[in-house]
C-alpha positions in Angstrom: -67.5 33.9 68.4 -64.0 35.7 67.5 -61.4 33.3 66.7 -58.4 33.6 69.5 -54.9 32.8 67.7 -51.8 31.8 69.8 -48.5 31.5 68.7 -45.9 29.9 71.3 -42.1 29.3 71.0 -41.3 25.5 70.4 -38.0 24.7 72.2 -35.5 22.7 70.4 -35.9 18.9 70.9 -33.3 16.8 73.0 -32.0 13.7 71.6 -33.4 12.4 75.0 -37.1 13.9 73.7 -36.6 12.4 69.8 -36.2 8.9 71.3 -38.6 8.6 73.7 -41.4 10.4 71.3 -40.2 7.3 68.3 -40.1 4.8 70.9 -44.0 6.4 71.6 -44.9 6.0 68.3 -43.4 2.6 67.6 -45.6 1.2 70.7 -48.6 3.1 70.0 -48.8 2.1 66.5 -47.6 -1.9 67.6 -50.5 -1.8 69.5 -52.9 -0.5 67.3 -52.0 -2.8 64.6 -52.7 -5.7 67.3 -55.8 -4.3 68.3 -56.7 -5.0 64.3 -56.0 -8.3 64.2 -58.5 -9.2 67.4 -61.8 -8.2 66.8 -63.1 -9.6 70.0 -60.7 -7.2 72.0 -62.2 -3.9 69.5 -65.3 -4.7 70.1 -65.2 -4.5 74.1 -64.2 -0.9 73.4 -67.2 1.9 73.8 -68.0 3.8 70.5 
């Protein structure tokens, strides 16, 4: 199968988007360093 390339315009950021997308970030990785540190919680997660 032929590989199908795309190349698409990126808009500049806001300073709106740049804080939400950290503030993302920070709570995605707080959470996943929680998730860490209680096993019992992983392991009720599907593989």
């Amino acid at each position: 199968m032929p590989t199908i390339t795309l190349k698409l315009e990126l808009f500049k950021p806001t300073k709106l988007k740049q804080a939400m997308y950290e503030r993302m970030t920070q709570i995605n990785t707080e959470f996943a360093n929680w998730l860490l540190l209680h096993p019992d919680v992983n392991k009720a997660t599907s593989k």
